[in-house]
PyMOL Python script that loads the backbone (N, CA, C, O; Angstrom):
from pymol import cmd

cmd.read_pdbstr("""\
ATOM      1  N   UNK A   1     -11.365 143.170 -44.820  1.00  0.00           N
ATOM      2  CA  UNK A   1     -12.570 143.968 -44.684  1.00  0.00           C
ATOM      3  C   UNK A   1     -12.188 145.449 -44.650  1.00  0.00           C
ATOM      4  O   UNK A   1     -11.586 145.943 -45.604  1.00  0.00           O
ATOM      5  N   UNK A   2     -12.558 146.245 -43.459  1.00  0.00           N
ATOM      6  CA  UNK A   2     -12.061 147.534 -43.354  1.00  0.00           C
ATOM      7  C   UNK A   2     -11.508 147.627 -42.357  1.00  0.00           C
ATOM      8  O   UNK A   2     -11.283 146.776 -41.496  1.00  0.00           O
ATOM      9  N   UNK A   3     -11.165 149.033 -42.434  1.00  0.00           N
ATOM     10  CA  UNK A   3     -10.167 148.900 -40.703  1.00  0.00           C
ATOM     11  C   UNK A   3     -10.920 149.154 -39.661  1.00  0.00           C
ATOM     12  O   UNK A   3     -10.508 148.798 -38.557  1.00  0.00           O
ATOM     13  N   UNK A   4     -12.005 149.729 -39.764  1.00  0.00           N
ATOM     14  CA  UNK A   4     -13.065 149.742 -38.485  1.00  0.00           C
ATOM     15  C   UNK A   4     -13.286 148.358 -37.880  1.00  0.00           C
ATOM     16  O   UNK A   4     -13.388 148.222 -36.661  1.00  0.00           O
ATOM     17  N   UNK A   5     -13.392 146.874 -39.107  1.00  0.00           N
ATOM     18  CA  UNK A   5     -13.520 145.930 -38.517  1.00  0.00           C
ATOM     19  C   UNK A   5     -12.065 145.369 -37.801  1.00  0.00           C
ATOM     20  O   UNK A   5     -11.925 144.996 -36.636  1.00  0.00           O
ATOM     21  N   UNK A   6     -11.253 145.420 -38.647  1.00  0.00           N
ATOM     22  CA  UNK A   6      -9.882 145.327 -38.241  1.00  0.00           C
ATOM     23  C   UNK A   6     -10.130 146.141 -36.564  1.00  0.00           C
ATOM     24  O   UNK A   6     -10.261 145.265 -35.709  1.00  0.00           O
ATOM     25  N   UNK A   7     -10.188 147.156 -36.146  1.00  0.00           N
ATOM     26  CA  UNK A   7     -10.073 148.144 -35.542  1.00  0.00           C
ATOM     27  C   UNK A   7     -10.746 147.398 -34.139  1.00  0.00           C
ATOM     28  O   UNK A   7     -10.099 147.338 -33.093  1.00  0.00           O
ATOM     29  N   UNK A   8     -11.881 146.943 -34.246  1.00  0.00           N
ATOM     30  CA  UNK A   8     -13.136 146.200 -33.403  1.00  0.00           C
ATOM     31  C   UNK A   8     -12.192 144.838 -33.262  1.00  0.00           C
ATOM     32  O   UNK A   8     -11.540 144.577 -32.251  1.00  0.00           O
ATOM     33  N   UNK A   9     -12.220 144.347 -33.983  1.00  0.00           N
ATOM     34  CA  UNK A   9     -11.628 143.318 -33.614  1.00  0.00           C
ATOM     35  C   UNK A   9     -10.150 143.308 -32.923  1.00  0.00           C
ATOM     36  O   UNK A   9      -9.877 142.198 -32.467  1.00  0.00           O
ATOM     37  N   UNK A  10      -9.137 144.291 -32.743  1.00  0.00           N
ATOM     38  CA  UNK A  10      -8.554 144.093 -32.278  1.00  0.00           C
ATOM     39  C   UNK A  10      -8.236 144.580 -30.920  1.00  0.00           C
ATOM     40  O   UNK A  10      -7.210 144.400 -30.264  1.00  0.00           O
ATOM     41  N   UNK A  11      -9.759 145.505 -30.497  1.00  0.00           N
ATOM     42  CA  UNK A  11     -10.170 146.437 -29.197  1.00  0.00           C
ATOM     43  C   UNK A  11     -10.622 145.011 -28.438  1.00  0.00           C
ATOM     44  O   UNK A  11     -10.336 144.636 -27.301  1.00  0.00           O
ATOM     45  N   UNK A  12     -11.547 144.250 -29.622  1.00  0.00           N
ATOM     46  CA  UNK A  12     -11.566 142.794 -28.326  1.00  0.00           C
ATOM     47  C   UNK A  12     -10.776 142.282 -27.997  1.00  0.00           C
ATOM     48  O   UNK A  12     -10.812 142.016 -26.796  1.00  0.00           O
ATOM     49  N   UNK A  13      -9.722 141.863 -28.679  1.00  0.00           N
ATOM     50  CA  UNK A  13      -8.642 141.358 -28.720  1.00  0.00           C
ATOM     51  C   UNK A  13      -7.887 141.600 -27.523  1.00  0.00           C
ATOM     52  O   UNK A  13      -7.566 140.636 -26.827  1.00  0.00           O
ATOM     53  N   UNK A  14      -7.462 143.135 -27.095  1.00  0.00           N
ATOM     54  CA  UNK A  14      -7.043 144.076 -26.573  1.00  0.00           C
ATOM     55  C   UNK A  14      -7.408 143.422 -24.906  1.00  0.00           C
ATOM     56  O   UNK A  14      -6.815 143.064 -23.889  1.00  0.00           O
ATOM     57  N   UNK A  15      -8.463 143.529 -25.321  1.00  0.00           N
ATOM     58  CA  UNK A  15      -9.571 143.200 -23.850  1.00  0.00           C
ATOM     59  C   UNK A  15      -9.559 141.880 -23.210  1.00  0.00           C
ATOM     60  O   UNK A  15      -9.401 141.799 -21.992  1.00  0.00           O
ATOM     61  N   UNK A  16      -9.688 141.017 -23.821  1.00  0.00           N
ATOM     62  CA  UNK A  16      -9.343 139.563 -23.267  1.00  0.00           C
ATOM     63  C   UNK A  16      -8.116 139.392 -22.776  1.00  0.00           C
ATOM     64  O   UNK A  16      -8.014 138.703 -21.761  1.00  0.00           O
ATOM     65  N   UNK A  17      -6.841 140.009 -23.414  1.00  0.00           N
ATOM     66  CA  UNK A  17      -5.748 139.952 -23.102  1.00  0.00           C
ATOM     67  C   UNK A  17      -5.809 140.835 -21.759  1.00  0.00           C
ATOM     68  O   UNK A  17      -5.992 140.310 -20.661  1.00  0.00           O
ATOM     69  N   UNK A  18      -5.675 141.926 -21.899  1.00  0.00           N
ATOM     70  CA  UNK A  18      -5.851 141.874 -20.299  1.00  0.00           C
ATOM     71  C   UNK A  18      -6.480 141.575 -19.185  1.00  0.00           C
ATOM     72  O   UNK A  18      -6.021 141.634 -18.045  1.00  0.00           O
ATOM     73  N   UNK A  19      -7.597 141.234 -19.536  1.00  0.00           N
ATOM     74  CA  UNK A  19      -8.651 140.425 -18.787  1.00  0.00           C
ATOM     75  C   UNK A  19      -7.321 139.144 -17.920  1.00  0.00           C
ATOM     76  O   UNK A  19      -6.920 139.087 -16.757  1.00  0.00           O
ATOM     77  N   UNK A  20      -6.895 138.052 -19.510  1.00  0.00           N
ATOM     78  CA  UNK A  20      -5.998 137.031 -19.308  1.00  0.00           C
ATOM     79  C   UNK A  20      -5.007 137.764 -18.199  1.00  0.00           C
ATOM     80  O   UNK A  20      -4.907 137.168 -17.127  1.00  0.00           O
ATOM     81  N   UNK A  21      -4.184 139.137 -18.370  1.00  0.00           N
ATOM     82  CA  UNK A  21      -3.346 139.328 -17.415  1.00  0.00           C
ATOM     83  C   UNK A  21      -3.707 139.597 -16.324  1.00  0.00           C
ATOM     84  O   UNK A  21      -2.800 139.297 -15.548  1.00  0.00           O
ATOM     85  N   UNK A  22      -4.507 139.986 -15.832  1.00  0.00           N
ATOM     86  CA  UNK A  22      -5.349 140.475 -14.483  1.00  0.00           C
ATOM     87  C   UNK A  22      -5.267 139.067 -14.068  1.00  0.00           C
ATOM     88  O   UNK A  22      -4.535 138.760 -13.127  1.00  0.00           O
ATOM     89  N   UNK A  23      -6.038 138.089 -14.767  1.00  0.00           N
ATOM     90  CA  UNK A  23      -6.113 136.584 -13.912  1.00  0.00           C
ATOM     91  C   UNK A  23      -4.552 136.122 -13.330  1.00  0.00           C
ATOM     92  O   UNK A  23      -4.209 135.713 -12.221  1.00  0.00           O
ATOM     93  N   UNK A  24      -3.953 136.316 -14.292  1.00  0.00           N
ATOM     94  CA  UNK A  24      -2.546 135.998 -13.936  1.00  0.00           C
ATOM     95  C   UNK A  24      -1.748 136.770 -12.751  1.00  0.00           C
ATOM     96  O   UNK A  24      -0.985 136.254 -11.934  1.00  0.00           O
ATOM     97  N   UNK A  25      -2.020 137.784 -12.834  1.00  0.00           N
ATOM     98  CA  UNK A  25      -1.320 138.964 -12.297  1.00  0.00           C
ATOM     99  C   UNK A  25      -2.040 138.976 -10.484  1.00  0.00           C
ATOM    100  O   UNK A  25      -1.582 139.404  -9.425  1.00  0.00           O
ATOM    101  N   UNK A  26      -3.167 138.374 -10.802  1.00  0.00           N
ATOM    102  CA  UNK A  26      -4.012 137.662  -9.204  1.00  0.00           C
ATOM    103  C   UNK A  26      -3.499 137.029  -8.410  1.00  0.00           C
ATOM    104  O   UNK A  26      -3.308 137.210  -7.208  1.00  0.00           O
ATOM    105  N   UNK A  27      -3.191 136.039  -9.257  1.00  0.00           N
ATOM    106  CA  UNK A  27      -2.145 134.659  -8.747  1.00  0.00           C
ATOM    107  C   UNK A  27      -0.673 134.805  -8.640  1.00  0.00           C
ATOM    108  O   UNK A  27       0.037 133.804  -8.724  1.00  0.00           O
ATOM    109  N   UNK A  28      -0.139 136.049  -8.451  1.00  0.00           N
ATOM    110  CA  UNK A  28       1.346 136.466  -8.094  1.00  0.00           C
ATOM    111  C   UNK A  28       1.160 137.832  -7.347  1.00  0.00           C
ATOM    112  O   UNK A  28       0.297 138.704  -7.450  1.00  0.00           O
ATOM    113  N   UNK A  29       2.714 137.661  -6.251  1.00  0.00           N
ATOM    114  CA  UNK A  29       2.408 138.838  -5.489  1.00  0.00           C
ATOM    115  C   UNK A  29       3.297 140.192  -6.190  1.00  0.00           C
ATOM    116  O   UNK A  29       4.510 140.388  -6.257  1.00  0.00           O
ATOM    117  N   UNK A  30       1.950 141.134  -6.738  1.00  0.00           N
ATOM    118  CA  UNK A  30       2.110 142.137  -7.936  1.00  0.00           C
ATOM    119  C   UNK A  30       1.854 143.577  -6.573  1.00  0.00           C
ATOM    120  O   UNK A  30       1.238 143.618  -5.508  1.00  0.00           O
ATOM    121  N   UNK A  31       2.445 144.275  -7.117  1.00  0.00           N
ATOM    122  CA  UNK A  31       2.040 145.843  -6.265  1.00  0.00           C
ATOM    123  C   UNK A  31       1.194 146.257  -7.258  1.00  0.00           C
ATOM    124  O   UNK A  31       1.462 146.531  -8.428  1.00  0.00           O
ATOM    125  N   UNK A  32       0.156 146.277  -6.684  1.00  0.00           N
ATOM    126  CA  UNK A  32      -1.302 147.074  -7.453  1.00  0.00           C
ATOM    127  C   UNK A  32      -1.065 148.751  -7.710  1.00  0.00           C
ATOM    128  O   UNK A  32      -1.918 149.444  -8.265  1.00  0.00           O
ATOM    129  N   UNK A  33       0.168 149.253  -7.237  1.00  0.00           N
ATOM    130  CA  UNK A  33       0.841 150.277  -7.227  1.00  0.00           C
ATOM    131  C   UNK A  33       1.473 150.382  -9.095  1.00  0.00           C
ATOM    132  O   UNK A  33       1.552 151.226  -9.988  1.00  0.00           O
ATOM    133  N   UNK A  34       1.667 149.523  -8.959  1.00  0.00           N
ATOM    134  CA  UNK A  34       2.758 149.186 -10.541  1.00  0.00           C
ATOM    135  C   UNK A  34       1.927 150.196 -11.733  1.00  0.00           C
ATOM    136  O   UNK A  34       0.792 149.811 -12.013  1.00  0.00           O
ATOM    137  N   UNK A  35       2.226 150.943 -12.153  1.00  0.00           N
ATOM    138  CA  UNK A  35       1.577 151.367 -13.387  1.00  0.00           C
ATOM    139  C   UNK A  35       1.113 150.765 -14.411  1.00  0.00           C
ATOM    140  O   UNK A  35       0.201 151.251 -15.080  1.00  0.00           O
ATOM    141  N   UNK A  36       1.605 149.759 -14.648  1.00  0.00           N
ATOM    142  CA  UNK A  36       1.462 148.750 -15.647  1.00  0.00           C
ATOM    143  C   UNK A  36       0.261 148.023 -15.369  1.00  0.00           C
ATOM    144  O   UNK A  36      -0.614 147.800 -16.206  1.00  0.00           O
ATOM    145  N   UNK A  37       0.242 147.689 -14.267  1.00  0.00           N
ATOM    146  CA  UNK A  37      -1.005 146.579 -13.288  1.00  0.00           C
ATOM    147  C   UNK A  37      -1.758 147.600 -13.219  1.00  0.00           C
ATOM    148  O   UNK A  37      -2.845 147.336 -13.735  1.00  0.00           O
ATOM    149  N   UNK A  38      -1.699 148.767 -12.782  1.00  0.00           N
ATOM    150  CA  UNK A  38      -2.915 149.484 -12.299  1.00  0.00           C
ATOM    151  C   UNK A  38      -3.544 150.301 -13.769  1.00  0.00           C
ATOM    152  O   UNK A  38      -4.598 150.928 -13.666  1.00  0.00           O
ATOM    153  N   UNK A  39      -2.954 150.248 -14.859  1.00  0.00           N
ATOM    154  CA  UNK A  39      -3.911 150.351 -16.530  1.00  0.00           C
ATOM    155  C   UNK A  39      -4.240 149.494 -16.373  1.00  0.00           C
ATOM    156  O   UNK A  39      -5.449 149.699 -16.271  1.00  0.00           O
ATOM    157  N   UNK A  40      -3.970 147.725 -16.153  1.00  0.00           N
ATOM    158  CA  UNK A  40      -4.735 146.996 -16.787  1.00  0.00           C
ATOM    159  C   UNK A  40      -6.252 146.993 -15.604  1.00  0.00           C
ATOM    160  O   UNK A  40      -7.424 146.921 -15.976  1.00  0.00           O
ATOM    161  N   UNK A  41      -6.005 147.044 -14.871  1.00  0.00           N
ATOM    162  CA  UNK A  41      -7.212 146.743 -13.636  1.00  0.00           C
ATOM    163  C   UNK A  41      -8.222 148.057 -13.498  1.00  0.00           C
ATOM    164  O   UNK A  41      -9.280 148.070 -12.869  1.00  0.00           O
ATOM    165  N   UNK A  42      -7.468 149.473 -14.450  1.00  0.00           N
ATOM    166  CA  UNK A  42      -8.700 150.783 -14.980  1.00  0.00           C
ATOM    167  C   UNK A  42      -9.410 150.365 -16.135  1.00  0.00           C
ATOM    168  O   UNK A  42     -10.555 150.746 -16.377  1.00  0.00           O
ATOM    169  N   UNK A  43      -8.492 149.271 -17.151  1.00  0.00           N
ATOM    170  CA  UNK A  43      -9.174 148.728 -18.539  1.00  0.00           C
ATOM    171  C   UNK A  43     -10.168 148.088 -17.740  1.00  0.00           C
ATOM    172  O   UNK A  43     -11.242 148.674 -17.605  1.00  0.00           O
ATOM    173  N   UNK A  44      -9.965 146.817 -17.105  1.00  0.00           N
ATOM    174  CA  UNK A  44     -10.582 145.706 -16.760  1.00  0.00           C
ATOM    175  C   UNK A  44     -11.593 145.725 -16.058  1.00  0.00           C
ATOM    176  O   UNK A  44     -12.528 145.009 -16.417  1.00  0.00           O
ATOM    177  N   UNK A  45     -11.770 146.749 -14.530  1.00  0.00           N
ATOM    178  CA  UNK A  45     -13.082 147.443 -13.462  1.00  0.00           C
ATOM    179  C   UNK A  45     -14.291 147.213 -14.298  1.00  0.00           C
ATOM    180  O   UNK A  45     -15.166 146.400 -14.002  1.00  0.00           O
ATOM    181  N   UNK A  46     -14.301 148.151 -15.615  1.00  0.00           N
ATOM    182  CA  UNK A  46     -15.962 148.104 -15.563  1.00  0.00           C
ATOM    183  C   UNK A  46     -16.435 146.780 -16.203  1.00  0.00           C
ATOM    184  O   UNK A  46     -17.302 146.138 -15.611  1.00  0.00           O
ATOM    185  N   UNK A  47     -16.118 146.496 -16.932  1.00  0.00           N
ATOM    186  CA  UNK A  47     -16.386 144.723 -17.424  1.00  0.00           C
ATOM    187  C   UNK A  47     -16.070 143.539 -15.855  1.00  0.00           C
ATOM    188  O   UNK A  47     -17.044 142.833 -15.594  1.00  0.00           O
ATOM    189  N   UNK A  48     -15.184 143.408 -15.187  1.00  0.00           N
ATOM    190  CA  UNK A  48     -15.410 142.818 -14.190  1.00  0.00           C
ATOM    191  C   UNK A  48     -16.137 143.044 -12.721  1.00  0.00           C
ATOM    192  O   UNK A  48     -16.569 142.248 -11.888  1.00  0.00           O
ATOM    193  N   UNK A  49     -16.083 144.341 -12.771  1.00  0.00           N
ATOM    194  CA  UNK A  49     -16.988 144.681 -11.451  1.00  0.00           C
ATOM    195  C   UNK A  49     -17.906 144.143 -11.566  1.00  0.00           C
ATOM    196  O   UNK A  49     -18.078 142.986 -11.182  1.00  0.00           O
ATOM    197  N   UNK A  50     -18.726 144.836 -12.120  1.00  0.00           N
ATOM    198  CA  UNK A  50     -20.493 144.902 -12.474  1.00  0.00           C
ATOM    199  C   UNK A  50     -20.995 142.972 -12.482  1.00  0.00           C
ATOM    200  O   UNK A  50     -21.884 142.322 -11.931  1.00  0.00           O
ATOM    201  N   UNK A  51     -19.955 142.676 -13.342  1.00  0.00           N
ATOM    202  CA  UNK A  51     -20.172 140.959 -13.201  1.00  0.00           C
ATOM    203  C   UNK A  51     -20.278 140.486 -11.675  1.00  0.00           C
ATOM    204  O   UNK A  51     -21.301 140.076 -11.127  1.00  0.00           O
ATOM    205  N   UNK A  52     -18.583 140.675 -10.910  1.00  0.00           N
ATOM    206  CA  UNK A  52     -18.502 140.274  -9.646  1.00  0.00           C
ATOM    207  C   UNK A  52     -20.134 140.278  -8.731  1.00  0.00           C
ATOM    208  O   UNK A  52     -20.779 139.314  -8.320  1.00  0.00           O
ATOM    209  N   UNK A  53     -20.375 141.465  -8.656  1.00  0.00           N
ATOM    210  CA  UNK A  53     -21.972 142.006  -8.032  1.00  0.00           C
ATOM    211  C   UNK A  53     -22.835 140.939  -8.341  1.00  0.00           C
ATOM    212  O   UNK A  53     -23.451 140.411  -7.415  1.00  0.00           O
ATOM    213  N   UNK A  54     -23.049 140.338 -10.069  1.00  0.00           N
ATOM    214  CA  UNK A  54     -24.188 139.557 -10.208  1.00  0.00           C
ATOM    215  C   UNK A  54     -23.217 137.819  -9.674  1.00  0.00           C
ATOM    216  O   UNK A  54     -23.780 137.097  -8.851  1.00  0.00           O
ATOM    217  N   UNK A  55     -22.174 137.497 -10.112  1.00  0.00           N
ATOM    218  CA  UNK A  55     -21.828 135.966 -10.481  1.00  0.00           C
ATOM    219  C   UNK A  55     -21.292 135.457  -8.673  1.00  0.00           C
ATOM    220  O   UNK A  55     -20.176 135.968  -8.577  1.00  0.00           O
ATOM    221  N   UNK A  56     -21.475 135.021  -7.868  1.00  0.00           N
ATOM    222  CA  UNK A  56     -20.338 134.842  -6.717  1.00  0.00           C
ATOM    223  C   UNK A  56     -19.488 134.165  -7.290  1.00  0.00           C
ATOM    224  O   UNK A  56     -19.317 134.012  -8.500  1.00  0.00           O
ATOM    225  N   UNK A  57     -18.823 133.656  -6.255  1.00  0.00           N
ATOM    226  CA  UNK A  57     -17.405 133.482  -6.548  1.00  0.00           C
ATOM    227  C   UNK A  57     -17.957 131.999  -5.820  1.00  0.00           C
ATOM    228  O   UNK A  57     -18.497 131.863  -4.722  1.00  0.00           O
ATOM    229  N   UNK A  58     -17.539 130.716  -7.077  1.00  0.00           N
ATOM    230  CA  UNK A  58     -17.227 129.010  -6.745  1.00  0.00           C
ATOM    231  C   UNK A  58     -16.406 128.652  -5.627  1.00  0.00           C
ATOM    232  O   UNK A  58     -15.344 128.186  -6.039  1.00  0.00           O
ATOM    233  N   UNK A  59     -16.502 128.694  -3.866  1.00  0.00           N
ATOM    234  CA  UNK A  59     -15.311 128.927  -3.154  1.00  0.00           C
ATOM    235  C   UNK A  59     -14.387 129.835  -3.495  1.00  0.00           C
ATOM    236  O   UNK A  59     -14.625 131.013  -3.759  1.00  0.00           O
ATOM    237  N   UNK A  60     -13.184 129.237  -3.495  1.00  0.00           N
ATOM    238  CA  UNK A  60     -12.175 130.433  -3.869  1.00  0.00           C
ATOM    239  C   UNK A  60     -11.611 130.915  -5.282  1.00  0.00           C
ATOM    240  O   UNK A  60     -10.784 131.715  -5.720  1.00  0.00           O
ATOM    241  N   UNK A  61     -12.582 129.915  -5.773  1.00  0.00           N
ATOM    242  CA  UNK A  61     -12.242 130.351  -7.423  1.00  0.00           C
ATOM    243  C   UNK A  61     -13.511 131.127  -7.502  1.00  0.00           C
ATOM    244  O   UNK A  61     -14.630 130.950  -7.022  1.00  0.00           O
ATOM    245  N   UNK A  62     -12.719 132.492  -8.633  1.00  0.00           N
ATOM    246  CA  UNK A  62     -13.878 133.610  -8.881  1.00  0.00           C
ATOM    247  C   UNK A  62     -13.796 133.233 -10.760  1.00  0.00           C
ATOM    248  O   UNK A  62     -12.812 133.481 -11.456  1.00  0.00           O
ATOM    249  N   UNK A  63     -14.686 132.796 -11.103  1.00  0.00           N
ATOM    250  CA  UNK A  63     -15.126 132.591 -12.245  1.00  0.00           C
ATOM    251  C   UNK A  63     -15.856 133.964 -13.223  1.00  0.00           C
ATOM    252  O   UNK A  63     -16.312 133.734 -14.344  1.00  0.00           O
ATOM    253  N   UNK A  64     -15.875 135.111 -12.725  1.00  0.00           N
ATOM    254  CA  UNK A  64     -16.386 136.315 -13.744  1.00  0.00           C
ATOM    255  C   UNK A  64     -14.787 136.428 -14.229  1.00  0.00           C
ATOM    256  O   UNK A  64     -14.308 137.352 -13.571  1.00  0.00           O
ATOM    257  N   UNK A  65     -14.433 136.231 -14.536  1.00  0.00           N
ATOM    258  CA  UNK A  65     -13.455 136.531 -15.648  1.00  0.00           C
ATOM    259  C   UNK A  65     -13.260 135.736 -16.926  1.00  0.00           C
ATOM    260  O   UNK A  65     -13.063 136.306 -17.999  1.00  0.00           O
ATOM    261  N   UNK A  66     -13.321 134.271 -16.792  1.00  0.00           N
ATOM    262  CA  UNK A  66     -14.329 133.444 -17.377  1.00  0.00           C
ATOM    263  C   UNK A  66     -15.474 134.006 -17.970  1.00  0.00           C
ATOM    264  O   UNK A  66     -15.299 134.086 -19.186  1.00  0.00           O
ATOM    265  N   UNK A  67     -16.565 134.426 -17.620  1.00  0.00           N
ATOM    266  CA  UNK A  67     -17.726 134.973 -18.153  1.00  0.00           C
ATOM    267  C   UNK A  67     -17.578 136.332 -18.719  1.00  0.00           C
ATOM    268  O   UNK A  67     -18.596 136.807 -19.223  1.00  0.00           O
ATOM    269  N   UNK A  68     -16.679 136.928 -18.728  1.00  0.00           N
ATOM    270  CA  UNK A  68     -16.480 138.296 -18.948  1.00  0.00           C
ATOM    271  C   UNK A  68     -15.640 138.040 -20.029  1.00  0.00           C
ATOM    272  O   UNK A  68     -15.469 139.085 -20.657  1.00  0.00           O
ATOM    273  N   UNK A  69     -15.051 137.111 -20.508  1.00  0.00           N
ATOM    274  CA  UNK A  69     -14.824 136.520 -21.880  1.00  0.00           C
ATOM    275  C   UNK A  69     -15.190 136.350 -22.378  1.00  0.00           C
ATOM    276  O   UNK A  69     -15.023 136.806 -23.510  1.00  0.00           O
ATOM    277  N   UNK A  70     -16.564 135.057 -21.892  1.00  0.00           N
ATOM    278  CA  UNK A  70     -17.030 134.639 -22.636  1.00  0.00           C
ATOM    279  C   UNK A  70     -18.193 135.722 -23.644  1.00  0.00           C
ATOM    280  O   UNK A  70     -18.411 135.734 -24.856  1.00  0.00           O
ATOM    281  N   UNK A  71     -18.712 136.485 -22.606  1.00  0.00           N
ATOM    282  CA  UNK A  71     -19.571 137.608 -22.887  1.00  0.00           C
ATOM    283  C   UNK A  71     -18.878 138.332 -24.008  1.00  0.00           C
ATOM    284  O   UNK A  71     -19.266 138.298 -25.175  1.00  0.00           O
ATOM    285  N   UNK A  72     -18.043 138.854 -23.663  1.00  0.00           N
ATOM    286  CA  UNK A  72     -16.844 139.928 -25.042  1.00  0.00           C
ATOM    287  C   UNK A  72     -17.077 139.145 -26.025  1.00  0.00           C
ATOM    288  O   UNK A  72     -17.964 139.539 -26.783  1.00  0.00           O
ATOM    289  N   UNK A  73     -16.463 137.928 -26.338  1.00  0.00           N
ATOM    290  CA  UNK A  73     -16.410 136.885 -27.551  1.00  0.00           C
ATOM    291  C   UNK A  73     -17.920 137.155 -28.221  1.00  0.00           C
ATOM    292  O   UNK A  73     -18.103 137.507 -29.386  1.00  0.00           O
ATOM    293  N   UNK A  74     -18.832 136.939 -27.342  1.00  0.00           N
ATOM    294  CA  UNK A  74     -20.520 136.502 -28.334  1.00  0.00           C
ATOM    295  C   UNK A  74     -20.810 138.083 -28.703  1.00  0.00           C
ATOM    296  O   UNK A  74     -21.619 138.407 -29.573  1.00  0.00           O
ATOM    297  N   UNK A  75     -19.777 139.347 -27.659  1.00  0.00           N
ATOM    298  CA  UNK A  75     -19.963 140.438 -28.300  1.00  0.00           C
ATOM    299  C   UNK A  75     -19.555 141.087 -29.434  1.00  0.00           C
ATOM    300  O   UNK A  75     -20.276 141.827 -30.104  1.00  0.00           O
ATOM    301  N   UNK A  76     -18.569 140.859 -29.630  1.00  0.00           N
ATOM    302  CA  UNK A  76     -16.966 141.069 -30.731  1.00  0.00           C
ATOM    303  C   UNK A  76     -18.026 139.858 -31.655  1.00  0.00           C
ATOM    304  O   UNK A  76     -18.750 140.533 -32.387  1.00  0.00           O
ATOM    305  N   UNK A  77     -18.264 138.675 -31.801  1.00  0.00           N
ATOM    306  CA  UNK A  77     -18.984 138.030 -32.975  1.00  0.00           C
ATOM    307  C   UNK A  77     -20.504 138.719 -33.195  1.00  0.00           C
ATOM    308  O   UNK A  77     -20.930 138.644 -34.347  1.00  0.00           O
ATOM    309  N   UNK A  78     -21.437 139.442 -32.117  1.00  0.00           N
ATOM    310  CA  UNK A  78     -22.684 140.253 -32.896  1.00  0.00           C
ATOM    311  C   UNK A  78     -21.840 141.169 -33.880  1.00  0.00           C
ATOM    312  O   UNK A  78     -21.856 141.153 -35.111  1.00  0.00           O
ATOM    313  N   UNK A  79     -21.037 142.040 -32.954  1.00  0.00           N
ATOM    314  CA  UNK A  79     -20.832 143.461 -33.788  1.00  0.00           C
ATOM    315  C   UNK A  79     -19.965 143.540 -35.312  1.00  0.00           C
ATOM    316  O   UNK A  79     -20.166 144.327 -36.237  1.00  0.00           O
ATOM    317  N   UNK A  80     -19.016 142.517 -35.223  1.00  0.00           N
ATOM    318  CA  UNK A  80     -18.507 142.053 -35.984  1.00  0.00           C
ATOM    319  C   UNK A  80     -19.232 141.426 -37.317  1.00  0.00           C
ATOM    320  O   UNK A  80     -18.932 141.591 -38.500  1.00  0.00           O
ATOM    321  N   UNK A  81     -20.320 140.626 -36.709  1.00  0.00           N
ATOM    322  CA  UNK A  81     -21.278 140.360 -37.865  1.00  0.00           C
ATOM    323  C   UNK A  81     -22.071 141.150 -38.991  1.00  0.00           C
ATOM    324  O   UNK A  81     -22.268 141.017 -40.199  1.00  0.00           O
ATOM    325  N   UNK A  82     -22.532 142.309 -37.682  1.00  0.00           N
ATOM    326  CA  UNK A  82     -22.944 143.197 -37.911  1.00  0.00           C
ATOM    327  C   UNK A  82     -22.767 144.364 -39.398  1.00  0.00           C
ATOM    328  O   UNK A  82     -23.365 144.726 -40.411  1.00  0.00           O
ATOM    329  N   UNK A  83     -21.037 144.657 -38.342  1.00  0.00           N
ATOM    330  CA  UNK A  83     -20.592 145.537 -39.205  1.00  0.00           C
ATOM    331  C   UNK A  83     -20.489 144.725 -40.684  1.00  0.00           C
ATOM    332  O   UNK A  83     -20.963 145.299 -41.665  1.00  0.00           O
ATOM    333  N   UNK A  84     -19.758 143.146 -40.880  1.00  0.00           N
ATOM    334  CA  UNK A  84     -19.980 142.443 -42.043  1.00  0.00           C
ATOM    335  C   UNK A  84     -20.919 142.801 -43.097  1.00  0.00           C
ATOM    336  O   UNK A  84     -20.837 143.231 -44.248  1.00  0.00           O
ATOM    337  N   UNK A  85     -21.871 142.456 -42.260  1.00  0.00           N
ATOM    338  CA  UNK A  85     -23.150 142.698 -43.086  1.00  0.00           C
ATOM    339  C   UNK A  85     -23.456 144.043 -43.752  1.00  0.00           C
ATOM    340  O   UNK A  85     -23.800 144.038 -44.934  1.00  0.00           O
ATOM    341  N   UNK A  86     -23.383 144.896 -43.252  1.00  0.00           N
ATOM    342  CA  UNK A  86     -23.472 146.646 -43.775  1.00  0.00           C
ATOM    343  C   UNK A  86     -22.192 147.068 -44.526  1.00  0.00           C
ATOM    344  O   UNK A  86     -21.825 148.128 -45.031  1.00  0.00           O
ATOM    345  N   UNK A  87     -21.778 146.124 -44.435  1.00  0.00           N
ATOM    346  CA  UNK A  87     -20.465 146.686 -45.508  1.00  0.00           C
ATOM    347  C   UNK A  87     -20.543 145.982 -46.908  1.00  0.00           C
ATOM    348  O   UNK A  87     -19.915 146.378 -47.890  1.00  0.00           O
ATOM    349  N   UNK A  88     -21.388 144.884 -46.895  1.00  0.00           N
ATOM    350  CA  UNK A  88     -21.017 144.113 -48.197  1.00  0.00           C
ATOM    351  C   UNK A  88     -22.268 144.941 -49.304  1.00  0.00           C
ATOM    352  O   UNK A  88     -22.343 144.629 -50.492  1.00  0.00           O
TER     353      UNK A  88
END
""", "prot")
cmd.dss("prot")
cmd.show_as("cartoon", "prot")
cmd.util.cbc("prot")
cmd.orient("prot")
């Protein structure tokens, strides 16, 4: 296609993956100090906060990260479509 789609698609891309490391990075004892950890959790805040507020948390499993995937995915496939379409 073009590289804007290329471009979109790989900003989602981008995003799930750290989304994926944040989950991971939960479940080990990480210094939130770490530079590395603390980009991914400035990427990750506004897509997971705002969720946390609406979704609680299943006992001790917190499931908005889950949904904050799933959400990106049906987003990255509108815009993606989107752009498809206006390009052909």
């Amino acid at each position: 296609m073009s590289w804007l789609y290329s471009f979109i698609d790989l900003l989602f891309y981008a995003l799930n993956l750290a989304i994926l490391i944040r989950v991971i990075v939960s479940w080990l004892n990480v210094s939130p100090y770490n530079p590395l950890i603390s980009f991914i959790y400035q990427i990750t805040d506004p897509i997971i906060l705002p969720l946390r507020r609406i979704i609680p948390p299943l006992g001790m499993i917190d499931i908005t990260p889950i949904i904050a995937i799933l959400l990106l995915s049906i987003l990255q496939q509108i815009l993606l479509s989107l752009l498809a379409a206006a390009l052909r």
